[in-house]
N, C-alpha and C positions, 0 to 999 in steps of 0.2 A: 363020723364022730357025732354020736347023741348031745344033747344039750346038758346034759348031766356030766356028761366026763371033758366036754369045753368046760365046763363053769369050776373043773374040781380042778384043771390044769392052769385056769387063768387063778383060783385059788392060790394052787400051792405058786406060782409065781410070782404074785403077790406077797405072800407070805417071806421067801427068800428076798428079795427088793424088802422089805420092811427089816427081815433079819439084819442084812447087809447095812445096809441105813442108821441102825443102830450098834451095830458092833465098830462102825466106822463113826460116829457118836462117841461111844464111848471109850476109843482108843484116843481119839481129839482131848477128849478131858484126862483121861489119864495121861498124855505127853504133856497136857497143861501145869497137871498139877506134879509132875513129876520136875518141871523147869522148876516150877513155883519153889520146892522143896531142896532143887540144887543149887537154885539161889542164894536159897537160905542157909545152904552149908558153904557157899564160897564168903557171904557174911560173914558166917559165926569165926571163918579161918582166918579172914582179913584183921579181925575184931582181935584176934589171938594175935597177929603177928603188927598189929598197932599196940599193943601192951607190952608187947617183944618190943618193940621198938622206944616205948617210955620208958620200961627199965636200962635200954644202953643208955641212953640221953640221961639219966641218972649215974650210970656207972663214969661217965666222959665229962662230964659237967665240971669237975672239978679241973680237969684239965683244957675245957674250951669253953668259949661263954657263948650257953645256949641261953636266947631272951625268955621271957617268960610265955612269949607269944605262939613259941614253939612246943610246948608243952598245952595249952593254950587250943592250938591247932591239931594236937593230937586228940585232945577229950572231944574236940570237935567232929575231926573224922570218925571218932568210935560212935561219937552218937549220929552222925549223918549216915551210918550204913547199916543204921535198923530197918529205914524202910529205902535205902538206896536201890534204885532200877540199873540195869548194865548202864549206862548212860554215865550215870551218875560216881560206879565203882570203877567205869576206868580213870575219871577224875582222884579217886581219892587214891587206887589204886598210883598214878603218878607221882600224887603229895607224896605218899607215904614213899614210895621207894627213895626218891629223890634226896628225902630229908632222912633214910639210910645210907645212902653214898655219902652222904655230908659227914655221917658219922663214920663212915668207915676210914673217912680221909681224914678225921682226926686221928680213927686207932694209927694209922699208917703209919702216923709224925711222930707218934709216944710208942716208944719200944715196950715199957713195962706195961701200958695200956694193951698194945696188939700182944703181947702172951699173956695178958692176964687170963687165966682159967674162964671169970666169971664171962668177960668179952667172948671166949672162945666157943665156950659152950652157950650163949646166948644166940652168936652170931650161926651156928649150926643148928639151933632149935628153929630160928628164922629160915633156911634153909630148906629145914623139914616140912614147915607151914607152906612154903612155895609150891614145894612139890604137891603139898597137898591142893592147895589154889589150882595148880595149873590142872590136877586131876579131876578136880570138881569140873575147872571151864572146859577142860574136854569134855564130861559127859553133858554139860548143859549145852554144848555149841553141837553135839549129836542129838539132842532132843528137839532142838529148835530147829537143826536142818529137817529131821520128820515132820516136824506140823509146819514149815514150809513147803516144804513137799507136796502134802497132803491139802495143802491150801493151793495151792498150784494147777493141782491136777483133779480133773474129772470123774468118778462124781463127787471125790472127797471134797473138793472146793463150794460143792453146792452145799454139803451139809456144816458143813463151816462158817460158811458166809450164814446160813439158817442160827445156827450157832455163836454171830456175831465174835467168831475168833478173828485177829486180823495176825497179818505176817511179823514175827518179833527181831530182833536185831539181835546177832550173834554178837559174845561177850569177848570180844578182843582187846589186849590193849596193846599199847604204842609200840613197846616194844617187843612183842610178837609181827608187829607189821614190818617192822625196821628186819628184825631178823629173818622173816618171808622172803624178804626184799634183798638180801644179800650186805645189810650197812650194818650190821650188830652181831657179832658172835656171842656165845655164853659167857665169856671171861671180861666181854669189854661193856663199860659204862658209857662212853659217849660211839655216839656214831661211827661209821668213816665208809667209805667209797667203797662199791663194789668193784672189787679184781674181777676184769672182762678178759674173757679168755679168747684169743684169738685162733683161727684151726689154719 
Protein backbone atom coordinates (compact mmCIF):
# COMPACT_ATOMS: atom_id res chain seq x y z
CA UNK A 1 0.00 0.00 0.00
CA UNK A 2 1.44 3.41 -1.36
CA UNK A 3 1.35 6.40 0.82
CA UNK A 4 -1.32 8.02 -1.02
CA UNK A 5 -3.99 5.31 -0.58
CA UNK A 6 -2.68 4.98 3.49
CA UNK A 7 -3.34 8.53 3.89
CA UNK A 8 -6.85 8.47 1.82
CA UNK A 9 -7.89 5.34 4.06
CA UNK A 10 -6.71 7.03 7.40
CA UNK A 11 -8.79 10.04 5.72
CA UNK A 12 -11.99 8.42 5.06
CA UNK A 13 -11.69 6.92 8.73
CA UNK A 14 -11.34 9.93 10.09
CA UNK A 15 -13.94 11.35 8.51
CA UNK A 16 -16.57 8.44 9.66
CA UNK A 17 -15.11 8.91 13.67
CA UNK A 18 -16.11 12.65 13.02
CA UNK A 19 -19.42 11.79 11.29
CA UNK A 20 -20.29 9.36 14.03
CA UNK A 21 -19.27 11.86 16.73
CA UNK A 22 -21.57 14.29 15.55
CA UNK A 23 -24.68 12.37 14.68
CA UNK A 24 -24.18 11.02 18.25
CA UNK A 25 -23.99 14.94 19.35
CA UNK A 26 -26.60 15.67 17.95
CA UNK A 27 -29.13 12.80 18.80
CA UNK A 28 -27.79 13.99 22.85
CA UNK A 29 -29.38 17.43 21.96
CA UNK A 30 -32.27 16.30 20.32
CA UNK A 31 -33.38 13.65 23.35
CA UNK A 32 -32.48 16.92 25.43
CA UNK A 33 -34.63 19.07 24.02
CA UNK A 34 -37.22 16.70 23.38
CA UNK A 35 -37.46 15.96 27.57
CA UNK A 36 -37.20 19.88 27.75
CA UNK A 37 -40.44 20.03 25.50
CA UNK A 38 -42.32 17.05 27.29
CA UNK A 39 -41.74 18.71 30.31
CA UNK A 40 -43.27 21.39 29.32
CA UNK A 41 -46.57 19.53 28.22
CA UNK A 42 -46.75 17.51 31.49
CA UNK A 43 -46.77 21.32 33.08
CA UNK A 44 -49.10 22.94 30.81
CA UNK A 45 -51.48 19.40 31.89
CA UNK A 46 -50.87 19.63 35.47
CA UNK A 47 -51.68 23.56 35.04
CA UNK A 48 -55.11 22.42 33.46
CA UNK A 49 -56.02 19.85 36.04
CA UNK A 50 -55.05 22.41 39.00
CA UNK A 51 -57.86 24.88 37.45
CA UNK A 52 -59.99 21.53 37.31
CA UNK A 53 -59.50 21.26 40.53
CA UNK A 54 -60.33 25.30 41.63
CA UNK A 55 -63.44 25.01 39.87
CA UNK A 56 -64.62 21.73 42.28
CA UNK A 57 -63.41 23.61 45.45
CA UNK A 58 -65.95 26.22 43.98
CA UNK A 59 -68.49 23.90 43.06
CA UNK A 60 -68.26 22.11 47.09
CA UNK A 61 -67.44 25.11 49.06
CA UNK A 62 -70.78 25.77 49.67
CA UNK A 63 -71.25 22.44 51.09
CA UNK A 64 -67.68 22.18 53.14
CA UNK A 65 -65.50 24.78 54.55
CA UNK A 66 -62.71 25.09 52.20
CA UNK A 67 -60.18 27.95 54.11
CA UNK A 68 -58.90 30.33 51.97
CA UNK A 69 -55.50 28.86 52.37
CA UNK A 70 -56.48 26.26 50.02
CA UNK A 71 -57.34 28.15 47.28
CA UNK A 72 -54.34 30.13 48.24
CA UNK A 73 -52.22 26.89 47.75
CA UNK A 74 -53.71 26.16 44.44
CA UNK A 75 -52.75 29.76 42.66
CA UNK A 76 -49.56 28.74 44.22
CA UNK A 77 -49.09 25.42 42.79
CA UNK A 78 -50.02 26.78 39.15
CA UNK A 79 -47.50 29.26 39.42
CA UNK A 80 -44.64 26.95 40.94
CA UNK A 81 -44.97 24.71 37.82
CA UNK A 82 -43.93 27.28 35.32
CA UNK A 83 -40.48 26.53 35.83
CA UNK A 84 -40.97 23.18 38.15
CA UNK A 85 -38.04 20.40 37.54
CA UNK A 86 -39.30 16.53 38.10
CA UNK A 87 -38.28 17.13 41.58
CA UNK A 88 -40.39 19.60 42.12
CA UNK A 89 -43.76 18.35 40.16
CA UNK A 90 -43.82 15.24 42.10
CA UNK A 91 -44.35 17.56 45.10
CA UNK A 92 -46.99 19.53 43.67
CA UNK A 93 -48.05 16.57 41.86
CA UNK A 94 -49.04 15.07 45.61
CA UNK A 95 -50.48 18.55 46.95
CA UNK A 96 -52.72 18.50 44.15
CA UNK A 97 -54.12 14.95 44.13
CA UNK A 98 -54.37 14.83 47.76
CA UNK A 99 -56.38 18.09 48.09
CA UNK A 100 -58.66 16.04 45.18
CA UNK A 101 -59.46 13.08 47.41
CA UNK A 102 -60.43 15.71 50.08
CA UNK A 103 -62.78 16.83 47.66
CA UNK A 104 -63.90 13.76 46.50
CA UNK A 105 -64.83 12.68 50.06
CA UNK A 106 -66.93 15.64 50.43
CA UNK A 107 -68.84 14.60 46.99
CA UNK A 108 -69.18 11.18 48.66
CA UNK A 109 -71.18 12.55 51.92
CA UNK A 110 -73.50 15.04 49.68
CA UNK A 111 -75.66 12.82 47.44
CA UNK A 112 -77.05 15.93 45.18
CA UNK A 113 -73.26 17.06 45.20
CA UNK A 114 -71.94 13.44 43.90
CA UNK A 115 -74.70 13.56 40.81
CA UNK A 116 -74.47 16.88 40.16
CA UNK A 117 -73.89 17.05 36.42
CA UNK A 118 -71.43 19.89 36.83
CA UNK A 119 -69.19 17.52 39.61
CA UNK A 120 -69.52 14.80 37.20
CA UNK A 121 -68.25 16.00 34.28
CA UNK A 122 -65.65 17.94 36.07
CA UNK A 123 -64.51 14.97 37.84
CA UNK A 124 -64.19 13.06 34.23
CA UNK A 125 -62.38 15.95 32.44
CA UNK A 126 -59.87 15.44 35.57
CA UNK A 127 -59.56 12.10 34.56
CA UNK A 128 -58.79 12.90 31.07
CA UNK A 129 -55.95 15.30 32.18
CA UNK A 130 -54.49 12.15 33.96
CA UNK A 131 -54.45 10.13 31.32
CA UNK A 132 -52.90 12.72 29.47
CA UNK A 133 -50.04 13.39 32.47
CA UNK A 134 -49.39 9.86 32.79
CA UNK A 135 -48.89 9.81 28.71
CA UNK A 136 -46.59 12.69 28.68
CA UNK A 137 -44.43 10.89 31.91
CA UNK A 138 -44.21 7.95 29.85
CA UNK A 139 -42.60 9.44 26.93
CA UNK A 140 -40.47 11.63 29.00
CA UNK A 141 -39.19 8.62 31.33
CA UNK A 142 -38.40 6.83 27.66
CA UNK A 143 -36.34 9.82 26.58
CA UNK A 144 -34.45 10.08 29.84
CA UNK A 145 -33.73 6.40 29.92
CA UNK A 146 -31.98 7.15 26.04
CA UNK A 147 -29.71 9.83 27.23
CA UNK A 148 -29.00 7.54 30.20
CA UNK A 149 -28.08 5.20 28.22
CA UNK A 150 -26.15 7.07 25.90
CA UNK A 151 -24.44 8.66 28.98
CA UNK A 152 -23.48 5.24 30.27
CA UNK A 153 -22.04 3.72 27.46
CA UNK A 154 -19.00 4.16 25.33
CA UNK A 155 -18.29 6.30 23.23
CA UNK A 156 -21.60 8.14 23.56
CA UNK A 157 -20.42 8.86 27.30
CA UNK A 158 -17.25 10.52 25.94
CA UNK A 159 -19.22 12.97 23.74
CA UNK A 160 -21.60 13.68 26.55
CA UNK A 161 -19.43 14.39 29.27
CA UNK A 162 -17.58 16.72 26.14
CA UNK A 163 -21.16 17.96 26.07
CA UNK A 164 -21.37 18.64 29.81
CA UNK A 165 -24.84 16.59 29.78
CA UNK A 166 -25.25 14.86 33.10
CA UNK A 167 -27.49 11.77 33.99
CA UNK A 168 -31.49 13.17 34.63
CA UNK A 169 -33.89 11.73 37.15
CA UNK A 170 -37.00 9.83 35.68
CA UNK A 171 -40.25 11.61 36.58
CA UNK A 172 -42.19 9.27 38.99
CA UNK A 173 -44.39 9.80 41.55
CA UNK A 174 -45.39 8.21 44.75
CA UNK A 175 -48.02 6.62 43.66
CA UNK A 176 -46.57 4.87 40.72
CA UNK A 177 -44.05 3.43 43.15
CA UNK A 178 -46.69 2.23 45.73
CA UNK A 179 -48.39 0.59 42.68
CA UNK A 180 -44.88 -0.87 41.31
CA UNK A 181 -44.71 -2.22 44.54
CA UNK A 182 -47.97 -4.20 44.80
CA UNK A 183 -49.58 -1.48 48.02
CA UNK A 184 -52.11 0.64 45.56
CA UNK A 185 -54.39 -0.59 42.93
CA UNK A 186 -56.26 1.97 40.58
CA UNK A 187 -59.46 2.26 42.51
CA UNK A 188 -57.80 2.59 46.05
CA UNK A 189 -56.59 5.95 47.70
CA UNK A 190 -54.70 4.98 50.60
CA UNK A 191 -52.16 2.13 50.61
CA UNK A 192 -52.50 -1.32 51.95
CA UNK A 193 -50.32 -4.70 52.08
CA UNK A 194 -49.18 -6.61 49.31
CA UNK A 195 -51.14 -10.18 49.06
CA UNK A 196 -47.98 -12.56 49.05
CA UNK A 197 -48.72 -15.58 47.35
CA UNK A 198 -47.62 -18.54 48.57
CA UNK A 199 -46.65 -21.86 45.87
Amino acid sequence: MDLSTLLLVLLVIFIVIVFYFITIYNRLQSLKNGAFATLSQIRVAMKKRLDMVEQLVDMVKSYAHFEKETLENITSMRTDLSSAQPRDIRKINSDSLSLLADIRAVAENYPALKTSDAVINTMNAIRDVEDEISRHRYTYNNIIQEINTKIDTFPSSFIASSARLAKQDYLSFEEDELRRAGYLTSEEIEPRRPEAGWN
